[in-house]
N, C-alpha and C positions, 0 to 999 in steps of 0.2 A: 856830705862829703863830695871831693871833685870827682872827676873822671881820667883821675891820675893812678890807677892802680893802689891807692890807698891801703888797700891791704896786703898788699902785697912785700916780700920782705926787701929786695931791694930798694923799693921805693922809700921803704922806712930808715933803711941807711944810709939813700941817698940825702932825706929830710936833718938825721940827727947830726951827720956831715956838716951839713951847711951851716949848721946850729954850733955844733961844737967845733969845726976846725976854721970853719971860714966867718964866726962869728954871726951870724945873718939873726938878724932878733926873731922872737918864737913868733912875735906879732906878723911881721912881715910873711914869712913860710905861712901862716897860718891863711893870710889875707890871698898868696900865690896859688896856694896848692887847695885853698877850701877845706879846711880842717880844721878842728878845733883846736886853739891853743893848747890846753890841756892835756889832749890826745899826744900834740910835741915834747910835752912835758914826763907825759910818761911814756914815750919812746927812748927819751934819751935817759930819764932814770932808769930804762931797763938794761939799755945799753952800756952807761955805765956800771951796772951789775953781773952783765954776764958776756958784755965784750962780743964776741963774733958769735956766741953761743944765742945771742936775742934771737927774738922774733923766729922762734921756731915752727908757730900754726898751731892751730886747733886739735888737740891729739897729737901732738907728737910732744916728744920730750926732748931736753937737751941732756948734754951726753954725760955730764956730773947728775941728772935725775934717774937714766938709764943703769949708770954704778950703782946708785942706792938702791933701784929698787932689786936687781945683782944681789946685794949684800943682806938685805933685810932675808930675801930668797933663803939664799944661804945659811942662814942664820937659823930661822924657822927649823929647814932642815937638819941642823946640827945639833938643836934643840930637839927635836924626834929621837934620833938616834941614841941620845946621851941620858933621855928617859927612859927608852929603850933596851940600853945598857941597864942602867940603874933599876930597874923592872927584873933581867936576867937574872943578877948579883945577886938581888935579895930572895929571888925564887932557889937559888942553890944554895945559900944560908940557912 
C-alpha cells in the first residue's frame, strides 16, 4: 500500500468518490494511490451499504450496530425480570 493514508477513513471516501461520482476506473485509483483493486472494490461495496456510517475502524461500531447491541441488552434484561416474575407467581400458588 501507498503512503497515502490508506487507512485512513477519509482517504477512503476520498478513493470510493472518485469511483463512484466522478467515474474514475478501480484500475486507474488503484495504479494512483497503490492499492489493491479489490480493496476499492470493497470500499465501495461497503460504502454502498452503510453510506456515511462506512469505514468506522477497528473497534468501533456504527451507530445501527450500537442500537442492537442496546436492544439485545435490553432484551436479556426483560427476560430476567419476567422469569423473575414468573418464579414469584408460582411460589404464592
Amino acid at each position: 500500500m501507498g503512503t497515502h493514508g490508506s487507512q485512513h477513513r477519509d482517504f477512503k471516501f476520498k478513493v470510493v468518490s472518485l469511483h463512484e461520482n466522478e467515474k474514475k476506473s478501480v484500475r486507474a485509483l488503484a495504479e494512483e494511490y497503490s492499492i489493491p483493486q479489490q480493496t476499492i472494490y470493497s470500499w465501495c461495496k461497503q460504502y454502498r451499504s452503510f453510506g456515511e456510517d462506512s469505514f468506522v475502524g477497528c473497534g468501533n461500531r456504527r451507530q445501527q450496530d450500537n442500537e442492537l447491541q442496546r436492544l439485545r441488552k435490553e432484551n436479556e434484561e426483560l427476560k430476567a425480570r419476567i422469569a423473575l416474575l414468573e418464579k414469584g407467581r408460582k411460589a404464592r400458588a
